[in-house]
C-alpha positions as CSV (number, residue, x, y, z in Angstrom):
1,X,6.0,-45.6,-51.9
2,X,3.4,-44.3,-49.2
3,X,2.5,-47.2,-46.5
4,X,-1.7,-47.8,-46.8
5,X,-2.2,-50.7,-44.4
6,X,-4.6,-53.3,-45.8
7,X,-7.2,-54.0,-43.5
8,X,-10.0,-56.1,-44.8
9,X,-11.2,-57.6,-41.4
10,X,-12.6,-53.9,-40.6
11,X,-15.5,-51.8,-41.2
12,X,-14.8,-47.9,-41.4
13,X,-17.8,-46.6,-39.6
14,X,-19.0,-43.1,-38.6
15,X,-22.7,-42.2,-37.2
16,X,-23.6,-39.1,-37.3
17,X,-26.7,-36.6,-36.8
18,X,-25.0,-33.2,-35.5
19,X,-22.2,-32.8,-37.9
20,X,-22.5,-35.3,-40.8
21,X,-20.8,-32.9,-43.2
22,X,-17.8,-33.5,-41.0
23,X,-18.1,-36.9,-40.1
24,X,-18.1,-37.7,-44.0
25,X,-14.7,-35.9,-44.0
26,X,-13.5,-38.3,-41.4
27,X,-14.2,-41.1,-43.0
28,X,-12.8,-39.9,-46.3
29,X,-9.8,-38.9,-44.8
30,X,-9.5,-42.1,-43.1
31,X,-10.6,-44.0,-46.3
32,X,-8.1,-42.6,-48.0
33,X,-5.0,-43.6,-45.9
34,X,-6.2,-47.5,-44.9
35,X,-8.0,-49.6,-47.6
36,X,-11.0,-51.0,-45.7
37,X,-12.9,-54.1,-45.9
38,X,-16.3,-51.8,-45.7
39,X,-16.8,-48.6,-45.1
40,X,-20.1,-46.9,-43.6
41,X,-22.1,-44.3,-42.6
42,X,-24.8,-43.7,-40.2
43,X,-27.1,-40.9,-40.2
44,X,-30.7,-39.3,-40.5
45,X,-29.5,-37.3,-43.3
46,X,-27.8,-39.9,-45.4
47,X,-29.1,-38.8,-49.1
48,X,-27.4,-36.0,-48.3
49,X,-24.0,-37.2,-49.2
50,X,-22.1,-39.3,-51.3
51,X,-18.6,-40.8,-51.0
52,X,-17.4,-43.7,-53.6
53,X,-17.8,-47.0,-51.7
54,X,-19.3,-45.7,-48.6
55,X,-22.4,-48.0,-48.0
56,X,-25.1,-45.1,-46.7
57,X,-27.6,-46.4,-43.8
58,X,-30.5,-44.1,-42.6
59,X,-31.7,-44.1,-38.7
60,X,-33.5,-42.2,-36.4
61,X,-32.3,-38.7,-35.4
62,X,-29.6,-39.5,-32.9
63,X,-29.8,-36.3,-30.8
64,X,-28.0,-36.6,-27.2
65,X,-24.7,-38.3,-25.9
66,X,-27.3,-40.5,-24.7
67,X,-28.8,-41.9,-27.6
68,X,-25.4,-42.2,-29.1
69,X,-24.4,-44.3,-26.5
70,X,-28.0,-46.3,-26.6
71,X,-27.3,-47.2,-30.4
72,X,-23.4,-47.9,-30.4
73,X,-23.8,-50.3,-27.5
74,X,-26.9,-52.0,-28.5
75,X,-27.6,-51.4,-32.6
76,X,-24.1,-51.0,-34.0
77,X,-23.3,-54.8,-34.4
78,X,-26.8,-55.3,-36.9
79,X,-24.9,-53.2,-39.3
80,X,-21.5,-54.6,-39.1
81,X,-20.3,-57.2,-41.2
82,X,-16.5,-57.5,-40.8
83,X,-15.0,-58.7,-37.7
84,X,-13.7,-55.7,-36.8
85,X,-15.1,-52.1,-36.4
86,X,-13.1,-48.8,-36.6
87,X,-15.4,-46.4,-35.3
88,X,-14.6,-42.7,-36.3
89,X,-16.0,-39.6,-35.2
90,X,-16.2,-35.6,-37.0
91,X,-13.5,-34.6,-34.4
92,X,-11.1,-38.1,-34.3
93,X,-9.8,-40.0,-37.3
94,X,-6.6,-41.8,-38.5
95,X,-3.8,-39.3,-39.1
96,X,-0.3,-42.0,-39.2
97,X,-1.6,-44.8,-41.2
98,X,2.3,-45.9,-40.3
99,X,1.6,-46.6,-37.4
100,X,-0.9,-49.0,-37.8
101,X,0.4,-52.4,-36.0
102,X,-1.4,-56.2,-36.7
103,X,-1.8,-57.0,-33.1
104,X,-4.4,-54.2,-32.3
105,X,-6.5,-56.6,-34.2
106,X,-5.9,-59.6,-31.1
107,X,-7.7,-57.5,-28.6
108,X,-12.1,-56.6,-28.7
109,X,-11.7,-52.8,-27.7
110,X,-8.7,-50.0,-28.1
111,X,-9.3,-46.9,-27.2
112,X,-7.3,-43.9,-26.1
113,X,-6.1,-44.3,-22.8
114,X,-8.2,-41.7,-20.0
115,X,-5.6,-39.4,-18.4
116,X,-7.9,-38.4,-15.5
117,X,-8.2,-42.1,-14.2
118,X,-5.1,-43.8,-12.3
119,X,-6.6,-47.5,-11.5
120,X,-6.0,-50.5,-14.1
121,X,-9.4,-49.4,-15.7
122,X,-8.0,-46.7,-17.8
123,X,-8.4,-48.3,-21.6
124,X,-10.7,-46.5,-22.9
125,X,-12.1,-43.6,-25.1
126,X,-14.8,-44.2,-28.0
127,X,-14.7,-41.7,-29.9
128,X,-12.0,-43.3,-32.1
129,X,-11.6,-47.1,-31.0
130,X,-11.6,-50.4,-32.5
131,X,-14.2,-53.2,-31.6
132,X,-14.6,-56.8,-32.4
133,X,-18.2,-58.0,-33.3
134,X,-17.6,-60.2,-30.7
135,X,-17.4,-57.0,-28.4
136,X,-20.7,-55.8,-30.2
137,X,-22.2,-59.0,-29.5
138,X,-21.3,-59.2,-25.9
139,X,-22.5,-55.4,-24.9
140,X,-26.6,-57.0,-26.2
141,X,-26.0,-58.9,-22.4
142,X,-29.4,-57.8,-20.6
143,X,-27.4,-56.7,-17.4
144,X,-25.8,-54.0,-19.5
145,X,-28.2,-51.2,-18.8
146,X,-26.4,-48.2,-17.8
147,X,-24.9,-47.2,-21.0
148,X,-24.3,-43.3,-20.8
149,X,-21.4,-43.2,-21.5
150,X,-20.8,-45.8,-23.7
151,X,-17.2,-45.9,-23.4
152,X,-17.1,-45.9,-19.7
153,X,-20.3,-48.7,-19.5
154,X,-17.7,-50.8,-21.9
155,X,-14.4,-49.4,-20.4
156,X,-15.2,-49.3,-16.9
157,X,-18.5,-50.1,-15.6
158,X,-19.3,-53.9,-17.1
159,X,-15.3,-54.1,-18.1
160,X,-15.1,-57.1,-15.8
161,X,-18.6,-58.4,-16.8
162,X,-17.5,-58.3,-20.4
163,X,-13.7,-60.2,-19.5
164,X,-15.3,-62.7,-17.0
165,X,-18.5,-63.7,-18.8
166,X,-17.6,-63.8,-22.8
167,X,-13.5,-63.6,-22.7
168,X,-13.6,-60.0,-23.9
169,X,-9.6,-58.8,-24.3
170,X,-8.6,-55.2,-23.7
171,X,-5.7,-53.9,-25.5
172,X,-2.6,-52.9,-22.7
173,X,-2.1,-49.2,-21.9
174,X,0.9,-49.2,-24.1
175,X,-0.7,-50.4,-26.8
176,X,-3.9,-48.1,-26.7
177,X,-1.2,-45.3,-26.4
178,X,0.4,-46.0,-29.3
179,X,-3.5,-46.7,-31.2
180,X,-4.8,-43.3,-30.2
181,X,-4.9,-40.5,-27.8
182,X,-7.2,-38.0,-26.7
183,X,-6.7,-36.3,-22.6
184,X,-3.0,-37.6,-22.1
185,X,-0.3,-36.3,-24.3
186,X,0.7,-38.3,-27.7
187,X,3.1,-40.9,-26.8
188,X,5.2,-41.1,-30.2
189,X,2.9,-41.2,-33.6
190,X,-0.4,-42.8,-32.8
191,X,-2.5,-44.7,-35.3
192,X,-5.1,-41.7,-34.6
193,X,-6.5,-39.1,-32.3
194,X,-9.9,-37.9,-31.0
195,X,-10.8,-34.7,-29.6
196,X,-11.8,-30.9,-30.9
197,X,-9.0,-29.1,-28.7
198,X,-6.5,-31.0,-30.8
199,X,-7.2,-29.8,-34.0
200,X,-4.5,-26.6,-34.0
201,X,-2.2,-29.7,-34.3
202,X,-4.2,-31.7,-37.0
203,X,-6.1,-29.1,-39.2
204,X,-4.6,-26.9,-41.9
205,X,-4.8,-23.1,-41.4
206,X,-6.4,-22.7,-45.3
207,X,-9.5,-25.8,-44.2
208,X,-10.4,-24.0,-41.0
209,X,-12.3,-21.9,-42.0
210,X,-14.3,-24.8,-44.1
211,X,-14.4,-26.7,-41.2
212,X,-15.8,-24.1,-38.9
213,X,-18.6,-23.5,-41.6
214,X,-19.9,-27.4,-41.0
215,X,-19.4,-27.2,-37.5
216,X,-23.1,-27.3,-35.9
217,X,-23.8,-24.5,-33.0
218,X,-23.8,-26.8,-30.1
219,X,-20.2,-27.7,-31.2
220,X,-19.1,-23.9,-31.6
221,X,-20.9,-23.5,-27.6
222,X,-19.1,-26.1,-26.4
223,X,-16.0,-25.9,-23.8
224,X,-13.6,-28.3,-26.4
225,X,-14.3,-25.0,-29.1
226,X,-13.1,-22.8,-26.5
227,X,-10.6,-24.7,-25.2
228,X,-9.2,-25.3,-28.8
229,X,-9.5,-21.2,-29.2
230,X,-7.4,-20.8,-26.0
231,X,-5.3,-23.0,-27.4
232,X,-4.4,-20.8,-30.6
233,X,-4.0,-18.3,-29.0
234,X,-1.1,-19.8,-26.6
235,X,0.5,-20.9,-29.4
236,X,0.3,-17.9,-31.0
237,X,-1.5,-18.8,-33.7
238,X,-3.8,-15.3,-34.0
239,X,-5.6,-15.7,-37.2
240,X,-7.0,-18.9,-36.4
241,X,-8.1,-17.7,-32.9
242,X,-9.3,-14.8,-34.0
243,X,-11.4,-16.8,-36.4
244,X,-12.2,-19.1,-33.8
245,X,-13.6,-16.4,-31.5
246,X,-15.3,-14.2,-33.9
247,X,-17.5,-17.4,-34.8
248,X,-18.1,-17.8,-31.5
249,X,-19.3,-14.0,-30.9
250,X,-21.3,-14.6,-33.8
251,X,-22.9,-17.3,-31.4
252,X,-23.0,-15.0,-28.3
253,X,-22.2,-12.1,-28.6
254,X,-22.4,-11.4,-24.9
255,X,-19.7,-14.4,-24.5
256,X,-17.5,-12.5,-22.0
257,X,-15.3,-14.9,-21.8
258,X,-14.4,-15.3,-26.0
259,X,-14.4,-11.6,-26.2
260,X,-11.4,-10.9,-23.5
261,X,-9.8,-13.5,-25.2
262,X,-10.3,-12.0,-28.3
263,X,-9.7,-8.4,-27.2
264,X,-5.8,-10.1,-25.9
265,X,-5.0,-10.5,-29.2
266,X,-4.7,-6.9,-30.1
267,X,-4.0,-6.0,-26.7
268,X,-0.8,-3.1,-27.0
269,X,0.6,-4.6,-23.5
270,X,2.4,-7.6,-25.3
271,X,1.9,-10.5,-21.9
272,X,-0.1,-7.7,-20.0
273,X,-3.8,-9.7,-19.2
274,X,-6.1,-7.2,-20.8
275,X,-9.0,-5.4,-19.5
276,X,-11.5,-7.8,-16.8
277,X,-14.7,-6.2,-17.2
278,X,-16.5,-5.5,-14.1
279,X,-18.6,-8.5,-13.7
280,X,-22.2,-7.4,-12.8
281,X,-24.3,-8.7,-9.6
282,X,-26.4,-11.2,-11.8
283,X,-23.6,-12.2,-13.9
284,X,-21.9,-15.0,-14.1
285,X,-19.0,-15.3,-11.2
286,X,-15.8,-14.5,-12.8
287,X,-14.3,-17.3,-10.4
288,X,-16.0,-20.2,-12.3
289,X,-18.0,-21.8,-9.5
290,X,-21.0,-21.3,-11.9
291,X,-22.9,-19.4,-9.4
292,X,-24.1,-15.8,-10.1
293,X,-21.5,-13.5,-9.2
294,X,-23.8,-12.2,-6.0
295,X,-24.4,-15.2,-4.5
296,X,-20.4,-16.1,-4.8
297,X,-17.3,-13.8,-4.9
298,X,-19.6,-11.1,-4.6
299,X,-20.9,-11.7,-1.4
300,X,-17.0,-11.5,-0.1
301,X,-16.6,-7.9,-1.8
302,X,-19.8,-6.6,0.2
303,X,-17.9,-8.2,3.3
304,X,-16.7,-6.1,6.4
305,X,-13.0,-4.9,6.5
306,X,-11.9,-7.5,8.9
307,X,-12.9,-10.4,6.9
308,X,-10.2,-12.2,4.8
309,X,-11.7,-12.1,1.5
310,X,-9.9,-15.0,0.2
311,X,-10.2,-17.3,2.7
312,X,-10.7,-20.8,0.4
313,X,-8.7,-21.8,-1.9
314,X,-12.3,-22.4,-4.3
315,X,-11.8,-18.6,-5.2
316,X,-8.6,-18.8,-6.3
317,X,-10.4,-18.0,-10.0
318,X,-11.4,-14.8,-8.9
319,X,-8.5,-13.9,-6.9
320,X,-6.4,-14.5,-10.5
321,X,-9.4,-12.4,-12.3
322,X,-8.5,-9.5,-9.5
323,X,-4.6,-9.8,-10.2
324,X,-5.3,-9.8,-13.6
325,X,-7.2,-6.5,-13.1
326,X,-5.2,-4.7,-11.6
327,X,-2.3,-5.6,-13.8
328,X,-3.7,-4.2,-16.7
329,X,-4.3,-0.8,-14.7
330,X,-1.0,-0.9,-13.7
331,X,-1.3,-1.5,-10.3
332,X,1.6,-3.6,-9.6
333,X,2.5,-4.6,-6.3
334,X,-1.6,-5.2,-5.6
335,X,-1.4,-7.2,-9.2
336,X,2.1,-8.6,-7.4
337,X,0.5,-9.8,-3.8
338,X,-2.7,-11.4,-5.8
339,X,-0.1,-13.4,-7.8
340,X,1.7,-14.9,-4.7
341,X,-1.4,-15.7,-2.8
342,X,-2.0,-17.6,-5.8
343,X,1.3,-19.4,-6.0
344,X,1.3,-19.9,-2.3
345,X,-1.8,-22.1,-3.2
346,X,-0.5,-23.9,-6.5
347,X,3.6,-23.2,-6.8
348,X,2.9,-24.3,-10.4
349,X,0.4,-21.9,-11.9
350,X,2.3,-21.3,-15.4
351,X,-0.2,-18.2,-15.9
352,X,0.7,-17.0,-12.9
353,X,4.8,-17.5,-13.0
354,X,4.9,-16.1,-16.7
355,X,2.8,-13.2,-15.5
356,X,4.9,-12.3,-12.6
357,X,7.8,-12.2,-15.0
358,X,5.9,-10.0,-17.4
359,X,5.2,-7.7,-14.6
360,X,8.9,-7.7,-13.3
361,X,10.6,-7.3,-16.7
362,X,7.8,-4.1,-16.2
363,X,9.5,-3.0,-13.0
364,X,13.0,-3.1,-14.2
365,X,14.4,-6.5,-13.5
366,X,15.2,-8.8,-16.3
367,X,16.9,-11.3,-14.1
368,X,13.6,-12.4,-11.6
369,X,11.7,-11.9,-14.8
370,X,14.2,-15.1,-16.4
371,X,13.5,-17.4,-13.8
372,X,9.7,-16.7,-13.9
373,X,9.7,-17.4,-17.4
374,X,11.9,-20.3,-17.3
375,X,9.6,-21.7,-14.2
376,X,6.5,-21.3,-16.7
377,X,8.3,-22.9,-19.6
378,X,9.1,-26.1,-17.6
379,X,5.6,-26.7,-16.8
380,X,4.3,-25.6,-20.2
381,X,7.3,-25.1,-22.8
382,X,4.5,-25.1,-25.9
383,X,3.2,-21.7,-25.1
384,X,4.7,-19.4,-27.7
385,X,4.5,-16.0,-25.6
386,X,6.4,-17.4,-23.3
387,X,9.3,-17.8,-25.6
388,X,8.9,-14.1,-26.8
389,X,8.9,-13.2,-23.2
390,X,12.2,-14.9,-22.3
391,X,14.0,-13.2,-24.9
392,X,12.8,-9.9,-23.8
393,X,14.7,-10.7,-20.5
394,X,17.5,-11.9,-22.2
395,X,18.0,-9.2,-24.5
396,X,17.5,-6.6,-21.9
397,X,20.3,-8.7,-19.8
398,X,22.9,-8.5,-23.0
399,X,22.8,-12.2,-24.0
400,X,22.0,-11.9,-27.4
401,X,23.0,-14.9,-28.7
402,X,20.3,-16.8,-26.5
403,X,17.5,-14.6,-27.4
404,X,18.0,-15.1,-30.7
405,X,18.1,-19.4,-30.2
406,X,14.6,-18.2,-28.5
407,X,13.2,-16.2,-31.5
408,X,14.2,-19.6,-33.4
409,X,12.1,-21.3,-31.2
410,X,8.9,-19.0,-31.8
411,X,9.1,-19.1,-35.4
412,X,9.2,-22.5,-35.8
413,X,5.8,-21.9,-34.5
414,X,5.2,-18.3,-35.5
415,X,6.7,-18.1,-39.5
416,X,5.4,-14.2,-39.3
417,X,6.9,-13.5,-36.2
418,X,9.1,-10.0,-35.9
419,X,11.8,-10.0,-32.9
420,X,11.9,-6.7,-30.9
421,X,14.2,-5.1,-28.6
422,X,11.0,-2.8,-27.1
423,X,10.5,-3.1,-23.6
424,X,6.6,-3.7,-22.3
């Protein structure tokens, strides 16, 4: 019989004014794995929806990160009534009711463990985390004022405030691991999971396009969107990235950026970086510094022939961008000497190494091409392509037997996938 935990000290709870559609779709997904002592929802645009048992609250238009964090921290707890709160969001929610364990109920707050922090502070993200009303009732404290974030004014900022003063208990890294995750990699099965760049994990291929339908504009702008896009498309995944980026072109259509990516998808240089446009003098910088491209990288094109033009390692972006162009011209040893300016920087660029072995399987030489592959599949062995691209070097090398275990590897990812024995 399937395991539903019975948890009837905790409120389900989702608030939502952006994407309510899919915060509702949380919940129900999460109502339907745990059997919850309440379960409710938040929102301006409450009559709106229905859902058997969900106990519908209307409030003001919560517009901003800001306000979000404003009414978690300091309204929440008025419309709370267990002792616990699981608070969900439209992009985290419970996905292994199994492993649900009775001790994350001892602790105030769980939460995701940060990845980018590395003190004892590090417990952690809110946007699918479990808090006592004790917790709720602590965070009214008049010295909390800062609150933007709220999970880093509750994690971080009045963490000691909250321990020293009322006795508030965070869960131990472990055990938030094992609760949720969200930057860091899963450790195991979590409880759940929070975060749009996760969802080519999480979300059936047939419901995307459902889901990308609900999803509100500012979501579809966002850099989680087109990280989970980029992520598709690493895994090889090409009808959900196309999807992905075609929405976002809808969007923008002048999105440079989501329409290389798109264009790589039908590119006829399998691993070749496609075409860099030539950025104009007002665009944006093709390096990522956020600057217009004439007041950055620009400025070291119009410099004099002596100059180094890549003097700092902050243009290493545009030094790639350059490599990448003159790759897919097929200028290879200036696409060559860009690469290992780069490496010389960062030895464990995984675009660059698998790129370098695309370009030498190009020239002729399976064997360098191997090791670059096998360098970018240490530091990022989920990339699909790079798979594909180590059994092209195998193949070409007579060791047939271990391109095919590496075509077992991409279908397990790719079901469609057709091995070839063409060279690029």
């Amino acid at each position: 019989m399937k395991f539903i935990p019975e948890l009837p000290s905790v409120t389900l709870c989702a608030i939502d004014c952006v994407n309510p559609a899919l915060a509702m779709r949380a919940l129900d997904l999460c109502n339907l794995q745990c059997r919850f002592g309440d379960v409710l929802f938040l929102s301006d645009t409450t009559s709106d929806y229905q859902m058997a048992g969900c106990h519908m609250e209307v409030i003001p238009r919560i517009g901003s990160v800001a306000e979000y964090s404003h009414f978690v921290l300091k309204e929440l707890g008025r419309y709370c009534r267990t002792e616990h709160v699981l608070l969900v969001q439209w992009d985290g929610y419970i996905i292994n009711p199994h492993s649900w364990r009775p001790e994350f109920l001892d602790y105030d707050y769980i939460g995701a463990p940060w990845g980018w922090h590395q003190d004892a502070h590090r417990v952690g993200n809110g946007g699918f985390s479990l808090r006592s009303r004790k917790l709720l009732e602590a965070l009214l404290d008049e010295e909390i004022i800062d609150l933007d974030p709220e999970d880093e004014a509750i994690g971080r900022r009045y963490r000691t405030l909250l321990e020293s003063k009322y006795g508030i208990r965070f869960a131990p890294e472990e055990l938030a691991a094992s609760f949720s995750y969200e930057t860091a990699s899963p450790k195991g099965l979590p409880f759940g999971f929070h975060g749009l760049f996760h969802m080519w994990s999480i979300l059936p291929q047939q419901a995307l396009a459902d889901f990308l339908s609900a999803l509100a504009t500012s979501s579809v702008a966002s850099r989680q969107y087109f990280q989970l896009c980029k992520n598709y498309v690493e895994l090889g995944r090409k009808a959900e990235a196309s999807l992905m980026l075609e929405k976002r072109l809808e969007l923008d259509p002048g999105d440079r950026e989501a329409g290389n990516l798109l264009s790589s998808l039908v590119s006829p240089q399998f691993g070749v970086p496609p075409e860099q446009p030539v950025p104009g003098r007002n665009d944006p910088c093709p390096c990522g510094s956020g600057k217009r491209f004439k007041q950055c990288c620009g400025l070291l094109e119009d410099a004099s022939p002596g100059v180094s033009t890549f003097p700092t390692t902050e243009n290493t972006g545009y030094l790639l961008y350059k490599a990448k162009a003159h790759h897919h011209a097929g200028r290879l040893t200036e696409a060559e000497e860009r690469y290992r300016q780069i490496l010389d920087r960062n030895p464990k660029n995984a675009e660059v190494l698998q790129y370098l072995g695309v370009l030498a399987i190009q020239r002729g030489d399976p064997s360098s091409g191997e090791q670059l592959s096998l360098k970018a599949l240490d530091l990022r062995a989920y990339i699909v392509d790079f798979h594909i691209h180590l059994a092209q070097c195998l193949r070409f090398k007579g060791r047939m037997k271990e391109a095919q275990d590496c075509d077992s590897v991409v279908l397990s990812f790719r079901p469609d996938y057709v091995p070839t024995n063409d060279k690029l």
